[in-house]
VMD Tcl script that draws the C-alpha trace (Angstrom):
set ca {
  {241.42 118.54 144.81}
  {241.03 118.51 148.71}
  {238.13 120.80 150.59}
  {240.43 123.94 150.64}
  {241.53 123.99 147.53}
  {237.70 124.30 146.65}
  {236.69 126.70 148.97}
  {239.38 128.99 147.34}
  {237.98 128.59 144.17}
  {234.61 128.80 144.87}
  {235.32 132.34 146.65}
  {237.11 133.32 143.19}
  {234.66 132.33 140.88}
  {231.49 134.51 143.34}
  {234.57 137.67 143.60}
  {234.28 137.02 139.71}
  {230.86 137.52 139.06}
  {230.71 140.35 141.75}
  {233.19 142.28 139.93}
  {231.67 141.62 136.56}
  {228.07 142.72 137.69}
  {229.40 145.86 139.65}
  {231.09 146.61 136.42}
  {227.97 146.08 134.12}
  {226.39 148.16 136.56}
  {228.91 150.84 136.38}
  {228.57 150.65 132.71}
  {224.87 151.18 132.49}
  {224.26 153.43 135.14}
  {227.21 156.07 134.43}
  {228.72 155.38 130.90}
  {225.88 154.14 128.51}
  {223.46 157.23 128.04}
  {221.13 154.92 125.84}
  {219.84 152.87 128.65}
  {219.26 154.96 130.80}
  {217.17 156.51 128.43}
  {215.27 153.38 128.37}
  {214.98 153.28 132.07}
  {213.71 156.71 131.81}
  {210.93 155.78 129.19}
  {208.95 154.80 132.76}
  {208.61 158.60 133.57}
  {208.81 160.27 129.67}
  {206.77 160.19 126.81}
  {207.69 159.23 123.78}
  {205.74 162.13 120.91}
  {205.56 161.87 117.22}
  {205.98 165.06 115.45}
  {204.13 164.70 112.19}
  {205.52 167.22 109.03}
  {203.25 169.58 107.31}
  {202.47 168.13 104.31}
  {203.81 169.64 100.78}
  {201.35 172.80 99.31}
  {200.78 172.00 95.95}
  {200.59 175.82 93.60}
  {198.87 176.39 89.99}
  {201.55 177.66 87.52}
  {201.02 181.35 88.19}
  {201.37 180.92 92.21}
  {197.63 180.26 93.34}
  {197.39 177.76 96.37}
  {195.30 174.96 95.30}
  {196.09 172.71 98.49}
  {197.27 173.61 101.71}
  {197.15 172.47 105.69}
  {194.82 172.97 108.40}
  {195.80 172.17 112.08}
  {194.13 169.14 114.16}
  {194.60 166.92 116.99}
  {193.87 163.35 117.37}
  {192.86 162.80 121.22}
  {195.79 159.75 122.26}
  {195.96 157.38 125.16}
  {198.55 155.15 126.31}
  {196.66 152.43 128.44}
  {199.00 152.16 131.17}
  {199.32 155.58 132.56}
  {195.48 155.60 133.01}
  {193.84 156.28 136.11}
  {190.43 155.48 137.32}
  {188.35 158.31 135.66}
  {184.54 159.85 135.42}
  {184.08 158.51 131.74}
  {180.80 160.14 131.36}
  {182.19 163.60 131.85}
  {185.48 162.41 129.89}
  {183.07 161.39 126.91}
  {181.11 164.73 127.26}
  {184.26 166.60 127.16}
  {185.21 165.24 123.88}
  {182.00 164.89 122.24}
  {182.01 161.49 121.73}
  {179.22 159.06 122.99}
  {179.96 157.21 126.11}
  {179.52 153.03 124.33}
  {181.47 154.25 121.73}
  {183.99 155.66 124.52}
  {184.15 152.70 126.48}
  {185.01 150.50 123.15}
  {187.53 152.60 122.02}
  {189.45 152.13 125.43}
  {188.71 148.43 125.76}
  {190.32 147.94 122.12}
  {193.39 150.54 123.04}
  {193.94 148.03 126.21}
  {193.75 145.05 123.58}
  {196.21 146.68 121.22}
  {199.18 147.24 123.64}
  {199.54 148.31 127.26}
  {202.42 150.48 126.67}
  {201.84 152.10 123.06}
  {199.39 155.04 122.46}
  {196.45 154.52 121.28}
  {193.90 157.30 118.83}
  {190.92 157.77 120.74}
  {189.06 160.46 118.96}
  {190.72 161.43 115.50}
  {190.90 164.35 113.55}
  {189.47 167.25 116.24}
  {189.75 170.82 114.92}
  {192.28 172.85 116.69}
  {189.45 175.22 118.28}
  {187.78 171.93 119.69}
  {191.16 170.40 121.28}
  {191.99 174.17 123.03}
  {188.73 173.87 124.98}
  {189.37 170.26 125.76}
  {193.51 170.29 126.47}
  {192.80 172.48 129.66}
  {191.17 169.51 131.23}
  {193.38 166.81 130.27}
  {195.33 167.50 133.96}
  {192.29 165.68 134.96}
  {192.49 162.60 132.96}
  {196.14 160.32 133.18}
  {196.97 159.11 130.57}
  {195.47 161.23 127.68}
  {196.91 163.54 125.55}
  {196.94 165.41 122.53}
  {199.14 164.74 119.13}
  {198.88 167.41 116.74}
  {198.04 166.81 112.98}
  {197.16 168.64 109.66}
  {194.37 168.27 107.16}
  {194.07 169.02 103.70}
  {192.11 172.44 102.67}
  {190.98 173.23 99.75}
  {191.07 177.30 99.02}
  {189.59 176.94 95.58}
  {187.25 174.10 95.71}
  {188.12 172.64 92.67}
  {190.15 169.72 90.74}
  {189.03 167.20 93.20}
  {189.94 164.29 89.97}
  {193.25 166.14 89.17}
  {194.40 166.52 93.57}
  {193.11 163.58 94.99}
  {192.30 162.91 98.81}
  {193.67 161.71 101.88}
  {192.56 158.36 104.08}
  {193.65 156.31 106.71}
  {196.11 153.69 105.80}
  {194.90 150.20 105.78}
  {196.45 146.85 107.89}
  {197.76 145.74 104.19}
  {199.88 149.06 103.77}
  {201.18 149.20 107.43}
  {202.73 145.67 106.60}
  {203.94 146.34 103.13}
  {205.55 149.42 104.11}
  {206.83 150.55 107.59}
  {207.20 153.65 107.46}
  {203.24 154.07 108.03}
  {201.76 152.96 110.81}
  {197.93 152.73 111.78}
  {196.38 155.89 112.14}
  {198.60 157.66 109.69}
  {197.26 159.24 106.47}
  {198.29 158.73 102.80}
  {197.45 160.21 99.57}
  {194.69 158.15 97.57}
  {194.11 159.57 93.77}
  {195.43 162.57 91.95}
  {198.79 164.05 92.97}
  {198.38 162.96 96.55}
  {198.73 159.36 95.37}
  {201.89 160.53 92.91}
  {203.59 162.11 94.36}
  {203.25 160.98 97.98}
  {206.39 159.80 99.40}
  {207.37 164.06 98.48}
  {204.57 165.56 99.86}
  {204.32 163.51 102.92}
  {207.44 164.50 104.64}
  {209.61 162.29 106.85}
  {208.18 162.24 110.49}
  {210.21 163.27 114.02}
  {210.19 161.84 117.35}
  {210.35 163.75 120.74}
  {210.82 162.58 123.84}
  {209.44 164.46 126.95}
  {208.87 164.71 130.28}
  {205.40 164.88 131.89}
  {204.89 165.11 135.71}
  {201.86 163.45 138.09}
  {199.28 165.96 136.21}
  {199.97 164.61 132.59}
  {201.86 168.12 132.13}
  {204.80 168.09 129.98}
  {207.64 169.95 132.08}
  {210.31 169.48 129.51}
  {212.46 167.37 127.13}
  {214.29 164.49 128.08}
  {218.09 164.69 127.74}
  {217.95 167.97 126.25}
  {216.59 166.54 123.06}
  {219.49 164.24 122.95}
  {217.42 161.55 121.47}
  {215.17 163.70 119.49}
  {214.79 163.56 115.46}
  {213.27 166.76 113.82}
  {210.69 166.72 111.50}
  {210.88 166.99 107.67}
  {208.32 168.99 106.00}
  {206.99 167.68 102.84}
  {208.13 169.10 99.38}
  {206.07 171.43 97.85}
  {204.51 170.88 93.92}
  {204.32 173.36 91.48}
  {201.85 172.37 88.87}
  {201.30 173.65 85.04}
  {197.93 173.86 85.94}
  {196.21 177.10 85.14}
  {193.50 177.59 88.13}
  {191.29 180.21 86.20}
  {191.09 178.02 83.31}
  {190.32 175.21 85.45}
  {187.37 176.27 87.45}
  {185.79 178.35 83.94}
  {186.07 174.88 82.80}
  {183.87 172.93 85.62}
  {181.65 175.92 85.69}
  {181.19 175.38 81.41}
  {180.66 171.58 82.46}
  {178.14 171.98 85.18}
  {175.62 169.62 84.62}
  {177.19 167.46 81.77}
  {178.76 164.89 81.66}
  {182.37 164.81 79.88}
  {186.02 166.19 80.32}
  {188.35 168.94 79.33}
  {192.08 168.52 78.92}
  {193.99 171.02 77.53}
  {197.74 171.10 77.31}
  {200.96 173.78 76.70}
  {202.03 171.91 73.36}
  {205.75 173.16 73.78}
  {206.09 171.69 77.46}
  {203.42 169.36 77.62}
  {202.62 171.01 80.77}
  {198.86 170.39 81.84}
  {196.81 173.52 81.93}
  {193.80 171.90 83.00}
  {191.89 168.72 83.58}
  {188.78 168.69 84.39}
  {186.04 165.61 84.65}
  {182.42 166.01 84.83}
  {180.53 165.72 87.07}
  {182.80 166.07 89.28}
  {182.37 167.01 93.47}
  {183.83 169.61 96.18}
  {187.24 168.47 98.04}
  {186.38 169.39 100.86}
  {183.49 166.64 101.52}
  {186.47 164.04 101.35}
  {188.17 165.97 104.49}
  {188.16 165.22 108.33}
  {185.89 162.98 110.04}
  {182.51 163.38 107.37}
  {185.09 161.90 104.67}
  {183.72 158.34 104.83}
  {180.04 159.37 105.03}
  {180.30 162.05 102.34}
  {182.62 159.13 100.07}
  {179.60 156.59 100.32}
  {176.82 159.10 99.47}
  {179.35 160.30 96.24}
  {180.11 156.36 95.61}
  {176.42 155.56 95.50}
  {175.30 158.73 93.58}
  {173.75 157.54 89.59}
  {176.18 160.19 87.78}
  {179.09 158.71 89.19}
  {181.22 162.28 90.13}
  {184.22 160.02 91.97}
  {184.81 158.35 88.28}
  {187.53 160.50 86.24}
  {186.27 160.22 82.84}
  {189.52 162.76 81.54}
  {192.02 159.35 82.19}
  {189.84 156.48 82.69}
  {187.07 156.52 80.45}
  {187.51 155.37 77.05}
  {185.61 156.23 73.85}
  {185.54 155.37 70.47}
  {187.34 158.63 69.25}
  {185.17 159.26 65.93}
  {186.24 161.69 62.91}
  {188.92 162.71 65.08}
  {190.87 160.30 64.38}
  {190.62 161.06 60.26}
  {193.58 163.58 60.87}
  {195.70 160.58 61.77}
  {194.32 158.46 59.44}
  {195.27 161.25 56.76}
  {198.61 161.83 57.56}
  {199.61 157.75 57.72}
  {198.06 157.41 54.35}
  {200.38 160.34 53.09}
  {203.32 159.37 53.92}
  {202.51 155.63 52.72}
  {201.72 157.13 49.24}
  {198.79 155.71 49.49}
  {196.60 158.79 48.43}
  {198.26 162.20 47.83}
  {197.10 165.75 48.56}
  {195.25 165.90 45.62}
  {193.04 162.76 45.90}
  {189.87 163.05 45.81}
  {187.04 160.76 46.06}
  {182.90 160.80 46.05}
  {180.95 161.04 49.23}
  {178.97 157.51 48.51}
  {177.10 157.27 50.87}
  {176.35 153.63 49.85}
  {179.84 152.46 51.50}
  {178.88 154.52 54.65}
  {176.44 157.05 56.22}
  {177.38 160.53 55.81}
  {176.32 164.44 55.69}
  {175.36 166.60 53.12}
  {178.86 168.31 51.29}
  {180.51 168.41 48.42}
  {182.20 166.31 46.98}
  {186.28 166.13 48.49}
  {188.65 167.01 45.86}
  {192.09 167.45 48.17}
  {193.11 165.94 51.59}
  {191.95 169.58 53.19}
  {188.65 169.04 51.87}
  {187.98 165.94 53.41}
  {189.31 167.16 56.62}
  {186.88 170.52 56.34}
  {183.78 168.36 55.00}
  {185.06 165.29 57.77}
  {183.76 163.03 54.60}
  {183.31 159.76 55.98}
  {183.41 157.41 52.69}
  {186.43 159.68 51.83}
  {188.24 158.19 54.76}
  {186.67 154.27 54.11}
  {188.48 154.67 50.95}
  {191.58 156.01 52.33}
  {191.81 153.35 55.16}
  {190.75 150.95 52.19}
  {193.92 152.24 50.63}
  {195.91 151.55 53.92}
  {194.61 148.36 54.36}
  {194.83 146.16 51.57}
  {198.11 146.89 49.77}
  {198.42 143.93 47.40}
  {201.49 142.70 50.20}
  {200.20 139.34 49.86}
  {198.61 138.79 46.07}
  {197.01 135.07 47.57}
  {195.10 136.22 50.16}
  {193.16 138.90 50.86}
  {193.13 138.01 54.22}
  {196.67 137.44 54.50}
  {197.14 140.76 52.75}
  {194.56 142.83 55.00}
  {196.64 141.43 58.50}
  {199.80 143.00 56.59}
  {198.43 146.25 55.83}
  {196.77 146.49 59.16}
  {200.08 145.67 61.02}
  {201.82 148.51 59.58}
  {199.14 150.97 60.18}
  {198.96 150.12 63.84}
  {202.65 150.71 64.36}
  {202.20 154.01 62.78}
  {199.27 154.84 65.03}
  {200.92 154.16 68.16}
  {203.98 156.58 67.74}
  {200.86 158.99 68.21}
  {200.61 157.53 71.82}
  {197.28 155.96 71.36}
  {197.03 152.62 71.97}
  {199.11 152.55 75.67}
  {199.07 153.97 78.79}
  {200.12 157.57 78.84}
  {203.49 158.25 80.95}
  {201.56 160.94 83.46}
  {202.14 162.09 86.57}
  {198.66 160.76 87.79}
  {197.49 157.53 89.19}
  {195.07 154.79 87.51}
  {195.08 155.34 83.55}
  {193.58 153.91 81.08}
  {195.12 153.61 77.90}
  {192.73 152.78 75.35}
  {192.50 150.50 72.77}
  {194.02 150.13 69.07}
  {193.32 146.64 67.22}
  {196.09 145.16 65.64}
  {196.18 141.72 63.16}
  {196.30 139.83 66.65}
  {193.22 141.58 68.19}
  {191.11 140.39 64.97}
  {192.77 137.19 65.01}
  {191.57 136.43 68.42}
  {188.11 137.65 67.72}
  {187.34 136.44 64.70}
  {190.29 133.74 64.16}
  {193.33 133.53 62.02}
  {192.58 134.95 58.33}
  {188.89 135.00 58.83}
  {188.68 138.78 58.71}
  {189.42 141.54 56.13}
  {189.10 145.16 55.32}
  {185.39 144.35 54.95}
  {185.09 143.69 58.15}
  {186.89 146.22 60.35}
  {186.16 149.16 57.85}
  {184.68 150.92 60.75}
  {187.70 151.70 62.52}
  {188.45 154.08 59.07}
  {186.56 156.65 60.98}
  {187.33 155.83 64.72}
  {184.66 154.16 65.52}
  {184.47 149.83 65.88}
  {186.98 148.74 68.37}
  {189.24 152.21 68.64}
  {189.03 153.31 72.10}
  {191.04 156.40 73.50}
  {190.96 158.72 76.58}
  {190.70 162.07 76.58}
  {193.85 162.80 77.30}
  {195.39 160.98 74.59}
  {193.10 163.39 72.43}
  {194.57 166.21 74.17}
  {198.28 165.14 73.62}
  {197.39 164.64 69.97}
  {196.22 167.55 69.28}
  {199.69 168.83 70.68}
  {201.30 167.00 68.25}
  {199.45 168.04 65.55}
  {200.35 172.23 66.72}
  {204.03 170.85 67.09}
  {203.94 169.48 63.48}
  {205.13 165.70 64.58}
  {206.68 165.96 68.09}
  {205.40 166.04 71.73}
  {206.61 165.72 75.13}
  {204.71 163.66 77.84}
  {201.83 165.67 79.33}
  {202.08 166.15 82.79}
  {200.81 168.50 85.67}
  {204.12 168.88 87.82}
  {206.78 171.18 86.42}
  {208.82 171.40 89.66}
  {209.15 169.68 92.91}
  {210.28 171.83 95.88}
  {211.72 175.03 93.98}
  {209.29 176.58 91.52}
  {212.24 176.71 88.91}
  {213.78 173.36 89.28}
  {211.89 171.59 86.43}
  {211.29 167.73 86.24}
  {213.90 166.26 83.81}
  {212.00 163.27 82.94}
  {209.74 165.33 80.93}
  {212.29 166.87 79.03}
  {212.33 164.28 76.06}
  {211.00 165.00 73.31}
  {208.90 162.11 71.05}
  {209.07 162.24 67.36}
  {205.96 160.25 65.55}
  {207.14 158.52 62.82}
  {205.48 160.66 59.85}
  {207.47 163.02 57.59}
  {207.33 166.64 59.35}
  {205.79 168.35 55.95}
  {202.50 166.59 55.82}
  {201.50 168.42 58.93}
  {200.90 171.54 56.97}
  {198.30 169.70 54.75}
  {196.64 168.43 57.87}
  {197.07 171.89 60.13}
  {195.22 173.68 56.90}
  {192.39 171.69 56.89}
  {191.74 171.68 60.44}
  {191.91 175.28 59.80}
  {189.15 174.98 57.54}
  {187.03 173.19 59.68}
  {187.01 176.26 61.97}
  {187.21 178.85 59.75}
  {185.62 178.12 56.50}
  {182.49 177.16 54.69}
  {181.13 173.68 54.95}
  {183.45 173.32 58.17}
  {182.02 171.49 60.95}
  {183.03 173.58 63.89}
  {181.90 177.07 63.23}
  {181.52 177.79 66.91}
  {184.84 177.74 67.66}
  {185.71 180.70 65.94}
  {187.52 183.41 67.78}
  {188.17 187.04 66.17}
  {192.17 188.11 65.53}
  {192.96 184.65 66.82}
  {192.92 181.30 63.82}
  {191.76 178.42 65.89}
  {193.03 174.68 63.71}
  {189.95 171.93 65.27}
  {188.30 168.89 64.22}
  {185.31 167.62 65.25}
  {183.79 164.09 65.91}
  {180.86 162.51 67.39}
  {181.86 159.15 69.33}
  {178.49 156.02 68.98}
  {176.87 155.64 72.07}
  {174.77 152.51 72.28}
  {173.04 154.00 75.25}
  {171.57 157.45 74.13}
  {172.41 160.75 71.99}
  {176.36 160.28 71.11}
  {179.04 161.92 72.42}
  {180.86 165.39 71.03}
  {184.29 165.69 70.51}
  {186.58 168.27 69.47}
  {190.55 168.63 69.03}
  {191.82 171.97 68.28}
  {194.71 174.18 68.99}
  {195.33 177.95 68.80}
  {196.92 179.89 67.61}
  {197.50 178.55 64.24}
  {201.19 180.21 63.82}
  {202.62 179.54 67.45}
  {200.35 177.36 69.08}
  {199.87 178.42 72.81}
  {197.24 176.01 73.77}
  {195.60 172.03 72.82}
  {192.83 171.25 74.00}
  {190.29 167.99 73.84}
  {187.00 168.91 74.88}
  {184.33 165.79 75.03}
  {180.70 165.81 75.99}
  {178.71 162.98 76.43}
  {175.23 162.30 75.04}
  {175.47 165.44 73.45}
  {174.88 164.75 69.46}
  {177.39 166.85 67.30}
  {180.60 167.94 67.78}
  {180.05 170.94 66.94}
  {177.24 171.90 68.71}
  {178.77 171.81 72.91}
  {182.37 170.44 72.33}
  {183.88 173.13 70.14}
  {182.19 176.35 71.90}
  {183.15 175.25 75.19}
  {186.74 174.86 74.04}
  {186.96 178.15 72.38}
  {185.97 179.96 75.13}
  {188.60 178.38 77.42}
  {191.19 178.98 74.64}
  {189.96 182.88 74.93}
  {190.39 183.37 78.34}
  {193.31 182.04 78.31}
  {195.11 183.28 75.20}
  {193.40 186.91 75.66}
  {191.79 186.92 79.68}
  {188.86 187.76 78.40}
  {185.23 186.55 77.53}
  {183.98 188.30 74.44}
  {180.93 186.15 73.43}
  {178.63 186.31 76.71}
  {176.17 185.00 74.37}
  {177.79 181.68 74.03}
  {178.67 181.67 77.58}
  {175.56 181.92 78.84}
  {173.98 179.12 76.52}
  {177.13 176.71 78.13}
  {176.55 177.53 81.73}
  {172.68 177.42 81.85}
  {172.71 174.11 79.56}
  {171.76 170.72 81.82}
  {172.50 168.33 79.44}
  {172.28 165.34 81.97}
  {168.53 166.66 82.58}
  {167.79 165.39 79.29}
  {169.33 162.05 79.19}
  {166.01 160.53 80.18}
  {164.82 161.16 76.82}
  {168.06 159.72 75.05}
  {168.70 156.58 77.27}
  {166.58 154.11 75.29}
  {163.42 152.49 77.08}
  {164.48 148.48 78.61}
  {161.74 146.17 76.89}
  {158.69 145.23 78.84}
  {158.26 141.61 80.03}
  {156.03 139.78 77.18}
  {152.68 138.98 78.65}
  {151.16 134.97 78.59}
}
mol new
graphics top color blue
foreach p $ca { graphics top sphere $p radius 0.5 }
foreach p [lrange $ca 0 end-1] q [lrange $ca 1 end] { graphics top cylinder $p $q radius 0.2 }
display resetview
């Protein structure tokens, strides 16, 4: 190819590339809208709109949780000018070191992304402080919402919002840091419905940091998504006369619709105001409430686990029934010799051993349960067998597993099988002898409270239940959760329940019956009591019941630590909450005023036992 030819080429190839750039000019500059909205992000800002978060209602319409406005105080490094930080810091309220850190670290983070410098500043604040941000380049304010609290109460049952950590921002990106999410209760739930989905805006701001407008016409915005409302079960008058009747004890109350499994309340005690674990205090007031002895941040209605004591006699009752086992009319002697007991007569019929809550009656039922002949050879053999089949029967009462509600970090208990005795004791090296005290829940039966609750509800529906929980709708008051439309069946013949319902009847209503003080006039209240060991003091009281005794409304579990009997603070707490909520009204003010002025934890210094004193040489 000579020099011409060349030249001519060379001038093609450079016409070429002209044309091509003017082109890809022409294309960015007049057809493609989306870069020159990137070109424009030089003289816009981009704003996150953050949703109000879900209101969460008790069943009757009361606002338990709602929003309250604030503004975090943002900065986005590169549109700062030189400024007086010492009046800036003043402004704000924040001192100056802890200023000049804050803006260093922004600077670290990114040049070009906004930055929190002063979180969570109550609306009133950020009005006196937005009319000098003309002043300041760079700064500006993004509007937020915090939790309130109208009622002060259920802080266990709502839960609490916090920062999100580095871990979730890089598990999950739809948070990012500064962003809140729900930790405990139904904030931690039911989250990703209360929370929203967040919008983006992009404006215009001139020289003064004023916004004049939005860019494009909001071509490029994205609205906003409020968060979903909740509509809870939860009864709010019933709650707070519950923490009021627990006030300085230490316990829970769960009670329970029986026909919905709906949640009425749930309340742990001690428990602490909501509103200290709100704003900018949160963190101070959550290390003071971490640190305090009584331990209010610990939800003893799911999480702590007790030894569920003559309680669990009614279940132990109706398993050995429909085993044929014992019938109704068994009787046996209250021996004292086989285990400790009170003074009664002598049990005769199943309902009398439920009324007199005989405790060698029920070693020599779960004696009965136990060792079955199933294996002539061994006893031990024979007692693994026995044992095996009772605790499949048990756990169609839902003890034993994790119950399926609407609430974060359960615990679910403890029922020993064959396998649990094998490992603790070894392979046919235990026998009835040896786990007899699990015949009256005590030993190695653990439950929550809310498993006591749900049985109870299973008792009032004669053999079925469905799972508790304390949302009935999401987003329309009417639109009710499916998932807690199926129904459970326990695997015990339906009749049987009326042997069992009539002696917890008895224990309310009759002589000899252990829970006297939780009888209520024109209504018949079905209970049983039980005091759960406690190796570290008094025991705990417990008491089951449900009301009333033809359509049961209400089920209720009522425990109370270190308290002694059942009896005693269990059962007259529960019957007044089954009162004011079956009748709204109080008619015993007598027995109210006993539970409210009662300080139960007061006394524990005289229960907890003394630690030994190191020996002397």
């Amino acid at each position: 190819m000579n020099f011409d030819s060349r030249k001519y080429v060379l001038i093609a190839a450079v016409l070429f590339i002209t044309v091509v750039f003017i082109l890809r000019l022409f294309w960015i500059q007049v057809v493609d809208d989306q870069w020159k909205a990137s070109a424009a992000n030089m003289a816009e800002r981009k704003v996150t709109d953050y949703p109000a978060r879900g209101f969460i209602y008790d069943r009757n319409g009361a606002l338990m949780v709602a929003n309250t406005p604030v503004y975090d105080l943002m900065m986005v490094p590169r549109e700062v000018e030189a400024f007086d930080t010492v009046a800036f810091a003043a402004l704000i309220g924040v001192p100056l070191n802890d200023l000049r850190i804050r803006i260093k670290e922004a600077r670290s983070y990114s040049m070009f992304k906004p930055s929190v410098i002063e979180k969570q500043i109550p609306a009133g604040q950020f009005s006196s402080i937005s009319v000098h941000l003309h002043k300041y380049a760079g700064f500006y304010g993004q509007s937020r919402t915090l939790r309130t609290y109208p009622p002060r109460t259920a802080a266990h049952l709502l839960g609490y919002l916090s920062e999100v950590d580095a871990r979730k921002v890089a598990q999950d990106p739809y948070y990012k840091a500064g962003d809140v999410i729900g930790i405990g209760g139904l904030e931690q739930y039911y989250e990703p419905e209360l929370r929203g989905r967040r919008g983006v805006r992009y404006v215009l701001v001139d020289v003064h940091n004023n916004i004049k407008g939005s860019f494009k016409e909001g071509r490029y915005d994205t609205l906003a998504v409020e968060g979903e409302d909740l509509y809870t079960g939860i009864d709010l008058r019933m709650q707070q006369l519950g923490e009021q009747l627990m006030r300085n004890k230490k316990g829970s109350i769960v009670a329970l619709d029986p026909k919905t499994g709906e949640v009425l309340c749930l309340v742990s005690s001690p428990t602490y105001d909501p509103e200290l674990l709100v704003g900018r205090v949160r963190n101070t007031n959550y290390r003071v409430l971490q640190n305090d002895p009584i331990k209010p941040l610990f939800d003893r209605a799911l999480q702590a686990q007790y030894p569920p004591g003559s309680i669990f006699k009614i279940v132990q009752s109706l398993i050995a029934l429909d085993e044929g086992v014992i019938t109704t009319g068994t009787g046996f002697a209250c021996n004292k010799n086989l285990v400790g007991c009170h003074n009664h007569p002598n049990a005769s019929t199943i309902e009398e051993a439920i009324q007199y809550s005989c405790n060698p009656y029920f070693y020599n039922v779960f004696d009965r349960i136990v060792e079955r002949k199933l294996d002539k050879k061994s006893r031990f053999r024979d007692a693994a067998l026995g044992l095996g089949e009772w605790e499949k029967r048990v756990r169609t009462f839902g003890l034993g597993a994790k119950p399926n509600l609407d609430l974060p970090s359960l615990k679910g208990g403890n029922i020993p099988g064959p396998s649990y005795y094998d490992r603790k004791y070894g392979k046919e090296r235990w026998a009835f002898s040896t786990i007899y005290s699990a015949s009256i829940g005590q030993g190695e039966v653990l439950t929550v409270p809310i498993q006591m609750a749900n049985l109870a509800a299973i008792f009032a529906n004669k053999g079925w239940y469905y799972d508790p929980h304390v949302v009935r709708a999401i987003g329309e008051p009417d639109s009710v959760q499916a998932k807690y439309r199926e129904k459970h069946v326990v695997d015990i013949a339906p009749h049987w329940f009326d042997n069992i319902q009539e002696g917890m009847r008895r224990v309310v209503n009759e002589p000899h019956g252990t829970a006297k003080s939780a009888r209520m006039k024109d209504i018949v209240v079905c209970g049983k009591t039980g005091t759960a060991e406690n190796p570290h003091g008094q025991d705990h009281a417990v008491f089951v019941c449900f009301a009333p005794m033809e359509d049961p409304k209400i089920a209720m579990a009522v425990y109370v630590e270190n308290s002694g009997f059942g009896g005693t603070w269990a059962a007259p707490i529960a019957s007044l909450l089954m009162e004011q909520y079956l009748t709204d009204t109080i008619t015993r003010p007598d027995v109210m005023k006993k539970m409210l002025e009662a300080d139960l934890i007061a006394q524990e210094k005289f229960y907890v036992k003394k630690p030994k004193k190191p020996r002397r040489r």
